[in-house]
MARMAR-621070 format. One line per field, with one value per residue (C-alpha): residue in one letter; x, y, z. Coordinates in nm, 2 decimals. Layout:
N
residuo: [A, ...];
x: [X, ...];
y: [Y, ...];
z: [Z, ...];
***
This chain:
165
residuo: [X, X, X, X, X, X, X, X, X, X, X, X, X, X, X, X, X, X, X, X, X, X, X, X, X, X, X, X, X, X, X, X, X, X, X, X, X, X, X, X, X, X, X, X, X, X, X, X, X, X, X, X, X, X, X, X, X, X, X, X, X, X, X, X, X, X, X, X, X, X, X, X, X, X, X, X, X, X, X, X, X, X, X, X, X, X, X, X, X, X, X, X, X, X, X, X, X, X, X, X, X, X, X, X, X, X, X, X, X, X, X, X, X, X, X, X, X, X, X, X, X, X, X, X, X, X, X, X, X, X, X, X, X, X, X, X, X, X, X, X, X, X, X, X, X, X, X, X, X, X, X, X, X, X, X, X, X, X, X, X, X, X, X, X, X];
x: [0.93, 0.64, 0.58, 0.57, 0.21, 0.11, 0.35, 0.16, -0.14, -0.04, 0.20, -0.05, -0.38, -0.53, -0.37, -0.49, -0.83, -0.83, -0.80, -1.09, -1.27, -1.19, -1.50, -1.56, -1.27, -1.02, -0.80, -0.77, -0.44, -0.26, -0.43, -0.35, 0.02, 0.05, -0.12, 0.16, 0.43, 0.27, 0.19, 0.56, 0.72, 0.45, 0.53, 0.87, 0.86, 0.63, 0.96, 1.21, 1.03, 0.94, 1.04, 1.23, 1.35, 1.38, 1.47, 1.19, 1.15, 0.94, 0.78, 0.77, 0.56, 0.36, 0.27, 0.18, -0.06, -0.24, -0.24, -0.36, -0.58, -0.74, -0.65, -0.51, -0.11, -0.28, -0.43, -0.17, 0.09, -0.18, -0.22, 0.22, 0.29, 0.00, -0.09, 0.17, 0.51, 0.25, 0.19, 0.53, 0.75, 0.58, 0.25, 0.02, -0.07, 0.09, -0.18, -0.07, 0.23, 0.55, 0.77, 0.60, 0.29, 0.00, -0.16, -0.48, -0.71, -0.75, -1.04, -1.11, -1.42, -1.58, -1.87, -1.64, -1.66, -1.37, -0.99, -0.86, -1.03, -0.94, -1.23, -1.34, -1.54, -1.60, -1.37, -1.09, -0.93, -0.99, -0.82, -1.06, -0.94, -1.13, -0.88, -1.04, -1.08, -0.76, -0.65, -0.82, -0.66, -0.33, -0.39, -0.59, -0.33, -0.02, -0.25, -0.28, 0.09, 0.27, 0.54, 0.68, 0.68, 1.03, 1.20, 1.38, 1.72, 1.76, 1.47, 1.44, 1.15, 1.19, 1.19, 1.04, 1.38, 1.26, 1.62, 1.71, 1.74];
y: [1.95, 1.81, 1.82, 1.48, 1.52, 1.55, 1.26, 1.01, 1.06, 1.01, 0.70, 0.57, 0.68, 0.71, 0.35, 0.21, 0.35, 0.19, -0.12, -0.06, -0.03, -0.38, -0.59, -0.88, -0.69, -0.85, -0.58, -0.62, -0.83, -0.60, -0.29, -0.48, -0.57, -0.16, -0.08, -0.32, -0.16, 0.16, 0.10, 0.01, 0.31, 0.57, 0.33, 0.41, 0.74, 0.77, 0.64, 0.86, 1.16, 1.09, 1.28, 0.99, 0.86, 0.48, 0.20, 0.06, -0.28, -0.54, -0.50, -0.12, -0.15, -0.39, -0.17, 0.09, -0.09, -0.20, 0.22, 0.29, 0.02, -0.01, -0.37, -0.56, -0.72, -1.10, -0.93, -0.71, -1.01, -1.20, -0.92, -0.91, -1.29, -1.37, -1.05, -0.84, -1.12, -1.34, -1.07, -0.94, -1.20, -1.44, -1.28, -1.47, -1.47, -1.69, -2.00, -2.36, -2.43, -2.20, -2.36, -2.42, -2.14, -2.22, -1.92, -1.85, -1.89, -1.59, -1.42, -1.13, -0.97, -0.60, -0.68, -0.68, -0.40, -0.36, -0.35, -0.59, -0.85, -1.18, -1.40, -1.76, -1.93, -2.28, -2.34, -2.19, -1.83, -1.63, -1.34, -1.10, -0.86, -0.54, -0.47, -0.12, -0.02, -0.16, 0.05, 0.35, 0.38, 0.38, 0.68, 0.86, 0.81, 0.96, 1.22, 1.36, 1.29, 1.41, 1.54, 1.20, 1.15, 1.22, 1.11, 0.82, 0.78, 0.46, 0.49, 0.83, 0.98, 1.01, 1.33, 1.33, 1.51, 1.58, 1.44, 1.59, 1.37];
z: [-3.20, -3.00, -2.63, -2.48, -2.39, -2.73, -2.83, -2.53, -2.71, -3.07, -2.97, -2.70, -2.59, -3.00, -3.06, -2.78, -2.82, -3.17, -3.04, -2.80, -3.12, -3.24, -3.28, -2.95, -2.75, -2.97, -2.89, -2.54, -2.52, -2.70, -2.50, -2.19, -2.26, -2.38, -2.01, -1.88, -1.96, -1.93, -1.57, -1.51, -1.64, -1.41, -1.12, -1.15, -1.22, -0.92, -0.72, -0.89, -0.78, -0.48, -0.19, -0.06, -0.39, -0.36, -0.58, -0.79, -0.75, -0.81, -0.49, -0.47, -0.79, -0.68, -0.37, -0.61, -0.79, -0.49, -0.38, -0.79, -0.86, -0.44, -0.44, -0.17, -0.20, -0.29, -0.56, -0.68, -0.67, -0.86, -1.14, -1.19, -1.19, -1.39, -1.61, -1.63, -1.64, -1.83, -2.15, -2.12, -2.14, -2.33, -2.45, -2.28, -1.92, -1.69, -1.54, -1.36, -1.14, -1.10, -0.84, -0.56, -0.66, -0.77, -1.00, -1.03, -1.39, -1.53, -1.72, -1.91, -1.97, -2.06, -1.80, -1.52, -1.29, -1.15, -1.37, -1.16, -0.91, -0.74, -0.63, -0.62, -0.85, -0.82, -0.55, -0.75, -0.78, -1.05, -1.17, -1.35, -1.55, -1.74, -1.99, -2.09, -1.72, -1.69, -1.95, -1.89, -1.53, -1.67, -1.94, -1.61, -1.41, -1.67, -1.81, -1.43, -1.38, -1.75, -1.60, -1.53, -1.88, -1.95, -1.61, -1.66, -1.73, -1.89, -2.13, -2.23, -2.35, -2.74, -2.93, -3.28, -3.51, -3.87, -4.05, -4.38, -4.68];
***
């Protein structure tokens, strides 16, 4: 049987470096989406085991992007309405009117410097996102944390069984 560290980089960090591979960035929705989800499951992990264990929500996790990624709560509410709700729910990021909100464009490019930014650009917000730094933050972040790996309850960590046939 295979340690889970071994299994987060077959099932994750050698995909998602395959898609980095993919001609024009191509790949970088799907890398992005994967970082999503990624992201979610450290961030709650992060809260399981903390000292003070506290419930994860949505706000808890945006707080621990802002602490991971050094970006500020507009920012961080920005990158989970837009970005992470956006590719998760529906595959695309969110843009235009929700309720009363107004969201901010978005943009990816690999010439960004930073994973995650929100600025103005022609009197309008932008969202700029790096998808590889994006990415590469979120494999940094649970190679120097495995252990969380396996913590949650409802979504187990998956063994690999060999089954007879």
């Amino acid at each position: 049987m295979e340690s889970p560290e071994i299994l987060f980089e077959k099932w994750y960090v050698t995909p998602l470096k395959v898609l980095e591979s993919i001609p024009g960035g191509d790949g970088g929705f799907v890398a992005l989406a994967t970082s999503c989800f990624l992201y979610e499951r450290y961030a709650t992990a992060v809260f399981k085991n903390s000292p003070n264990p506290t419930k994860a929500d949505r706000d808890a996790k945006i707080r621990q992007f802002m602490i991971d990624f050094e970006v500020d709560e507009e920012t961080a509410e920005a990158f989970w309405d837009v970005i992470r709700d956006g590719l998760l729910h529906s595959g695309m990021p969110k843009q235009g009117k929700h309720g009363k909100q107004v969201l901010p464009y978005w943009a990816f490019r690999h010439e960004f410097p930073k994973p995650v930014e929100l600025t103005e650009h022609s009197v309008k917000r932008v969202l700029k996102i790096q998808p590889w730094l994006v990415m590469d933050k979120v494999v940094s972040l649970w190679r120097r944390n495995l252990a969380l790996l396996d913590q949650s309850d409802s979504f187990p960590w998956a063994n690999v069984i060999p089954l007879p046939f």
